[in-house]
C-alpha positions in Angstrom: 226.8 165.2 42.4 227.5 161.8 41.8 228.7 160.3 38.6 226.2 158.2 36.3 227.6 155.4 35.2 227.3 155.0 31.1 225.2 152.1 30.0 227.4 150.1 27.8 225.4 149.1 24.6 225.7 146.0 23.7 226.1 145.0 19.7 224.7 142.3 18.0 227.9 140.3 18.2 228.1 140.5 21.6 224.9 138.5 22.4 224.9 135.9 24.4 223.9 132.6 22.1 226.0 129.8 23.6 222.6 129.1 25.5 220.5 128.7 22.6 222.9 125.4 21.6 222.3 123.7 24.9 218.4 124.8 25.3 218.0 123.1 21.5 220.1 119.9 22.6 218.5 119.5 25.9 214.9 119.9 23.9 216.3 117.4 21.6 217.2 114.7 24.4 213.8 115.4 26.1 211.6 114.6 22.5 213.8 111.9 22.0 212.8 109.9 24.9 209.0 111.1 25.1 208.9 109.9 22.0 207.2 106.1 22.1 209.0 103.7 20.1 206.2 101.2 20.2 206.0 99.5 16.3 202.7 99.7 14.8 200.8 96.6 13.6 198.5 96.8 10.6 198.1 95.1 7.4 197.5 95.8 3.8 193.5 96.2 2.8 193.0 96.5 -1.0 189.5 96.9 -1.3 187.8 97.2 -4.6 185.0 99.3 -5.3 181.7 97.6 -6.3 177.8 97.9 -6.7 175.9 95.8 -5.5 174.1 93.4 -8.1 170.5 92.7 -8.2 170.7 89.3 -9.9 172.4 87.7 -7.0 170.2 84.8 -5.4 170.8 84.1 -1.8 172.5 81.2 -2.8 175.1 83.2 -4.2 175.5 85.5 -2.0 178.8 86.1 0.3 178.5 85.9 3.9 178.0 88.9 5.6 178.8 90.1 8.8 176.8 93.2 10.5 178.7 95.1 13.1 176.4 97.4 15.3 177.5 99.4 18.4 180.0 96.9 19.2 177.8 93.7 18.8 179.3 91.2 15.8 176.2 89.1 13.9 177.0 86.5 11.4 173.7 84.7 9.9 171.2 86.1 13.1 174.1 84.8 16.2 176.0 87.1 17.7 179.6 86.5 19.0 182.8 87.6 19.9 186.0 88.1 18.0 187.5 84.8 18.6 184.3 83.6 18.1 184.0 84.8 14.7 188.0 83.9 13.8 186.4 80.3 14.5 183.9 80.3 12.3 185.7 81.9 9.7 188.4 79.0 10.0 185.4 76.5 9.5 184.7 78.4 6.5 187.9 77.0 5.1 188.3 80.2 2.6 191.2 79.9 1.0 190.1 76.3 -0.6 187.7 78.5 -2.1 187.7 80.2 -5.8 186.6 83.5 -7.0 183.4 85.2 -5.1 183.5 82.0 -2.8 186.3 83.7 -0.4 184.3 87.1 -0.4 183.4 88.3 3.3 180.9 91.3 3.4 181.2 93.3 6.5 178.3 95.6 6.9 178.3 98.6 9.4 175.4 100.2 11.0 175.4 103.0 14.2 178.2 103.6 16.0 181.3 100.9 15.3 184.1 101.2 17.0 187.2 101.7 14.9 189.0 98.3 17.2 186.0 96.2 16.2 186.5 97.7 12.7 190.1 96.4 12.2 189.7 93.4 14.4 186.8 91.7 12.0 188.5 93.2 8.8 192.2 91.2 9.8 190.8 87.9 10.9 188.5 87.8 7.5 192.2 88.6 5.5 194.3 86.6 8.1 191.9 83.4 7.2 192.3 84.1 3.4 189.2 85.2 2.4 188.2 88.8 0.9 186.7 92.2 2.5 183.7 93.5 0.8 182.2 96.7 2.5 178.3 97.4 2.3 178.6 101.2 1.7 175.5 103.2 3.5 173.8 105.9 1.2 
């Protein structure tokens, strides 16, 4: 009969782990370059909390700005971003004191988040101030 040949058992110290050092390095090189390195551009939004007033005449009240399913309306016209940055610069806001430099932006239906952002930075980059219509 032949002879079996006896399975060597291997200990715990014996394990082969110099693999695991190059598996983590090469994972390391891979995330490293997947990784997009593009800079984010934002801006700072302090937004106060307010209710809205009922002894405000029309007279005194801010400007507001309705943004529905992508459509931008300032006083009944609707336009387009640059559209809007113009007539905001005509607005000359930061002349303006107090309530005078107050924007309201007022969202109904579906808004996209771009058009969002893009009407909430040119009212801040022109100097005036956000105010938000909240929905109940």
């Amino acid at each position: 009969m032949a002879k079996r040949k006896a399975k060597q058992r291997t200990n715990a110290e014996d394990l082969p782990i110099t693999s695991f050092s190059d598996i983590a390095f090469l994972l390391n090189i891979y995330f490293i370059l997947v990784t997009s390195l593009q800079q984010l551009h934002g801006f700072m939004a302090n937004i106060p909390a307010a209710d809205k007033t009922q002894g405000q005449t029309t007279s005194e009240q801010a400007p507001t700005v309705q943004l529905h399913s992508g459509i931008i309306t300032m006083n009944e016209q609707n336009m387009t971003v640059e559209e809007f940055r113009l007539k905001l610069a005509s607005m000359n806001l930061p002349t303006r004191q107090g309530d005078g430099r107050v924007v309201v932006i007022e969202a109904t239906g579906m808004v996209p988040y771009q058009q969002y952002f893009e009407v909430m930075s040119a009212i801040t980059k022109a100097g005036g101030i956000v105010g938000i219509v909240k929905e109940d």
